[in-house]
Structure formats: C-alpha cells, structure tokens
C-alpha positions as CSV (number, residue, x, y, z in Angstrom):
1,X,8.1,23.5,6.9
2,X,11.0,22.5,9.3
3,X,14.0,24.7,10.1
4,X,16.4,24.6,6.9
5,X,19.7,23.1,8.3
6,X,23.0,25.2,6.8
7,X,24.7,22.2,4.9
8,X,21.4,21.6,3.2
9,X,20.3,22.8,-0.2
10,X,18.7,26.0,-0.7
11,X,14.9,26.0,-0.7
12,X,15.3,29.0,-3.5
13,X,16.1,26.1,-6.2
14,X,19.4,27.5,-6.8
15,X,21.7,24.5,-6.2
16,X,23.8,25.8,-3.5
17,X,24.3,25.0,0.1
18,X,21.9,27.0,2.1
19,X,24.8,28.9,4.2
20,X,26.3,29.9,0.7
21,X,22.9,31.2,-0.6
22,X,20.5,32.6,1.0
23,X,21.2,32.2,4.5
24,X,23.5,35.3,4.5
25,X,20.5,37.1,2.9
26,X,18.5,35.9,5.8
27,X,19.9,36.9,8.3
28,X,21.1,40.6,7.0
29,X,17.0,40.4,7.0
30,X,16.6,40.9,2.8
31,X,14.8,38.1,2.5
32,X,12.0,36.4,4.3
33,X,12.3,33.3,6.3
34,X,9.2,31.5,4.8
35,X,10.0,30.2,1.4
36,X,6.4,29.0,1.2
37,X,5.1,32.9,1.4
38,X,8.1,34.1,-0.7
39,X,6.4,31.3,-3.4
40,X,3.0,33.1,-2.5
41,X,4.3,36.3,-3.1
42,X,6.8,35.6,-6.4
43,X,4.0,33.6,-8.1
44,X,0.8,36.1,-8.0
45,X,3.7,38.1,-8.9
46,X,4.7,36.7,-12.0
47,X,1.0,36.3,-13.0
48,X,0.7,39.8,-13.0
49,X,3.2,40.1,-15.0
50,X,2.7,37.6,-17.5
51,X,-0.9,39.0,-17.7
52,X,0.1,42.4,-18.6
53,X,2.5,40.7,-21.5
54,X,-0.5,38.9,-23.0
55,X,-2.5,41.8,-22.7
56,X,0.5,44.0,-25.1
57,X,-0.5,40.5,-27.5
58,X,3.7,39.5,-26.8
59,X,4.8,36.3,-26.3
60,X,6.8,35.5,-23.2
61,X,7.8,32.3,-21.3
62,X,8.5,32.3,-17.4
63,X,10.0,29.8,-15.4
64,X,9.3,29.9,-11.6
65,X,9.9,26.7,-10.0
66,X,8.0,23.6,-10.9
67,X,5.5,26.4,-13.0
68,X,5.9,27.9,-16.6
69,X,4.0,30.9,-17.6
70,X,3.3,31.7,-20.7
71,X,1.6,35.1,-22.6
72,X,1.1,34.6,-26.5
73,X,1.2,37.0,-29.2
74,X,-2.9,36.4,-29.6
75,X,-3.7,37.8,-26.3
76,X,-3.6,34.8,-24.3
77,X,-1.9,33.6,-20.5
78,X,-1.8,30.2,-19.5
79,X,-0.1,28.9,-15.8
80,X,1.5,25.6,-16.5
81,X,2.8,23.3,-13.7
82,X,4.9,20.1,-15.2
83,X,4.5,17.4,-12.7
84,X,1.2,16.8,-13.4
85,X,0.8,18.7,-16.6
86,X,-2.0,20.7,-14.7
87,X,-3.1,24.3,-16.7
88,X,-5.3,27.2,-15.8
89,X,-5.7,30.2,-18.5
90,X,-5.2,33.2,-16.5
91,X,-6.4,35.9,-20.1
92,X,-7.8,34.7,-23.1
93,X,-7.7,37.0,-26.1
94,X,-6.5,40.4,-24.4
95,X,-9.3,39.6,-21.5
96,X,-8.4,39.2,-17.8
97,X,-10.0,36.1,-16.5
98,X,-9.9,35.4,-12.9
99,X,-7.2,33.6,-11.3
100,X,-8.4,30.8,-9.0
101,X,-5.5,30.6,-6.5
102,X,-6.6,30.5,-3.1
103,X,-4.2,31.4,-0.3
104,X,-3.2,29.3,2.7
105,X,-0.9,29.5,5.7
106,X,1.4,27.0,4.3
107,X,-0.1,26.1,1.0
108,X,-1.0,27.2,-2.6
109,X,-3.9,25.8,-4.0
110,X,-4.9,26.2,-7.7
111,X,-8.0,25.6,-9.0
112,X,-6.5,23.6,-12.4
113,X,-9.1,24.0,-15.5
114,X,-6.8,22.1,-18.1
115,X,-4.1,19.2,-18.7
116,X,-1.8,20.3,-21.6
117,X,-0.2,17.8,-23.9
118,X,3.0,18.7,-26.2
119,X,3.1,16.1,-28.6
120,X,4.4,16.6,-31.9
121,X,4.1,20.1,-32.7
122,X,1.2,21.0,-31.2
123,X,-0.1,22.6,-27.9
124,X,-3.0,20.5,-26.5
125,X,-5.7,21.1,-24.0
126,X,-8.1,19.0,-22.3
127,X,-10.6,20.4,-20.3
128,X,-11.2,19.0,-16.7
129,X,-15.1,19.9,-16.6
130,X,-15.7,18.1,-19.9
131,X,-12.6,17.0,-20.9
132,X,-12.9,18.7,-24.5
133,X,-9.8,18.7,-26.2
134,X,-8.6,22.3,-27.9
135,X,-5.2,22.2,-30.2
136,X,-4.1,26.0,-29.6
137,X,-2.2,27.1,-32.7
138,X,0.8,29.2,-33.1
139,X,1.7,28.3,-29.4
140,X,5.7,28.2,-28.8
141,X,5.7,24.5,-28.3
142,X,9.3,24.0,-28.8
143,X,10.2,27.0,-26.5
144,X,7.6,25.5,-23.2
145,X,8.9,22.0,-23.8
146,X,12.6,23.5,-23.5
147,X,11.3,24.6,-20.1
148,X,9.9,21.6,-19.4
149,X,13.6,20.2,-19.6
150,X,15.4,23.2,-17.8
151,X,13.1,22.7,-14.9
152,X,13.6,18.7,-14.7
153,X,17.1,19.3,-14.7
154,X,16.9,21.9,-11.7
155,X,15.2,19.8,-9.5
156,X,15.7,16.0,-8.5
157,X,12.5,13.9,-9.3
158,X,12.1,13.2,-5.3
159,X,11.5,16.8,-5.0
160,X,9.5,17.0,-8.1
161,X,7.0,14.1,-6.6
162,X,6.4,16.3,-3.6
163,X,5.1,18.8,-5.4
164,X,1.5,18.2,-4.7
165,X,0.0,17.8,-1.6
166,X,-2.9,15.2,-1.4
167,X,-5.9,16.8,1.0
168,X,-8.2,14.7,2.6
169,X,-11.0,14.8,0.3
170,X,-8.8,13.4,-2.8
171,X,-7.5,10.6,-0.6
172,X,-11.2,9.4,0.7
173,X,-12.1,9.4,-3.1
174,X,-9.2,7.2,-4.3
175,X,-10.2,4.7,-1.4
C-alpha cells in the first residue's frame, strides 16, 4: 500500500480525513503505520473473541470492516465477508475448529468453506466442496442482514469491489 496522503480518507473506515483521524495517532506512535497488519492483527483478534462467545453458547454479532462475525446460542462461529457472500465456520457446537487464515506480508487470505444466503427468514449455506445446501435454524437473520446494510453504507461500492485480490492462479483459470 502507498503512503496515505492527509486530505485523504482514513484507511480505519471511519469517514474522516486522515489528518483528523488517525494521523495524529500515528505519529504520537499509538497506532501502527500498516493498516494491512493492524487488519491482521484486529481480525485473528476478533475470532478469538467471537470463538470464546460461541463457546459460553451466546449469541453475538461483530462488524469489522467488510467481515461479520457471528457466535450463536447453539455453540456455533461463523466468519462472514459480504462482497462475495464468502463463509468459513470457525466452532461448530461448542468445538474449536481450525481457522484457515494464512498470513501474508501485505495480504489476508481465507480459506472460504461456505456461501451464505439470507433470503426470507432463513440462514443458508452452500458448501464449496460439494455445494450441499444446509438451512441453519434459529440463526439471527434479521440482526446479520442489518449488518450487511450498516457495512454497505460505511463503505463506497468502489472500495467494496476492491476487496478481493485476484492471484494468478484464479485469473489463468477464468481464461
């Protein structure tokens, strides 16, 4: 990532110019310079967090940037992302599963398991490996597609389409 200019917005997501935000923060050195390792950071964060939720069997519902995370009463954490609808279950019934988040110097990369569908009232999965389709009930439905909209409206769709990077691999198979 490029130097963040001061009249530009903040990288944090926060709306504000970046010398109003988090520049000041910057340079009094309380926050790192890398927004891409501060992600890195804040998100294995957060999914430690949400795991330990699920694993008390509450419900909770975090937003962190373009991802929701989401612990429910049963036991279970999912990782949501809502560009692409993309889904990995991070504990399923109480039961730690492992996370398949793999590191990079300037990149994320998630090992997605799942698309999820909200339509209607219910909370829809389709498996990537075998794209079996699992309706989870008593999911707050209403409550993640409220996120859904927060999020949208915190971001511009140009920043939401550059979300995901395409590697080389994925754009040698779409040739």
């Amino acid at each position: 990532m490029g130097k963040i200019g001061r009249n530009e917005q903040c990288p944090c997501g926060s709306g504000k110019k970046f010398k109003h935000c988090c520049l000041p923060k910057e340079q009094a050195g309380l926050v790192r310079t890398n927004p891409e390792a501060a992600l890195k950071i804040s998100l294995l964060s957060e999914i430690d967090a949400i795991v330990a939720v699920a694993k008390e069997k509450r419900q909770k519902i975090k937003e962190l940037g373009v991802f929701i995370l989401l612990a429910t009463q049963n036991g279970d954490a999912w990782l949501l992302e809502i560009t692409d609808s993309d889904a990995v279950q991070l504990m399923r019934e109480g039961e730690a599963l492992e996370i398949p988040i793999d590191e990079k110097s300037d990149t994320i990369e998630i090992n997605w398991s799942h698309t999820y569908d909200l339509s209607g009232k219910e909370f829809e999965l389709t498996a990537y490996s075998d794209k079996s389709r699992t309706i989870m009930t008593d999911y707050p439905v209403q409550e993640v597609n409220a996120s859904i909209k927060r999020i949208k409206k915190r971001f511009p769709s140009e920043v939401l389409k550059q979300v995901h990077v395409t590697s080389s691999t994925e754009q040698a198979q779409s040739s």
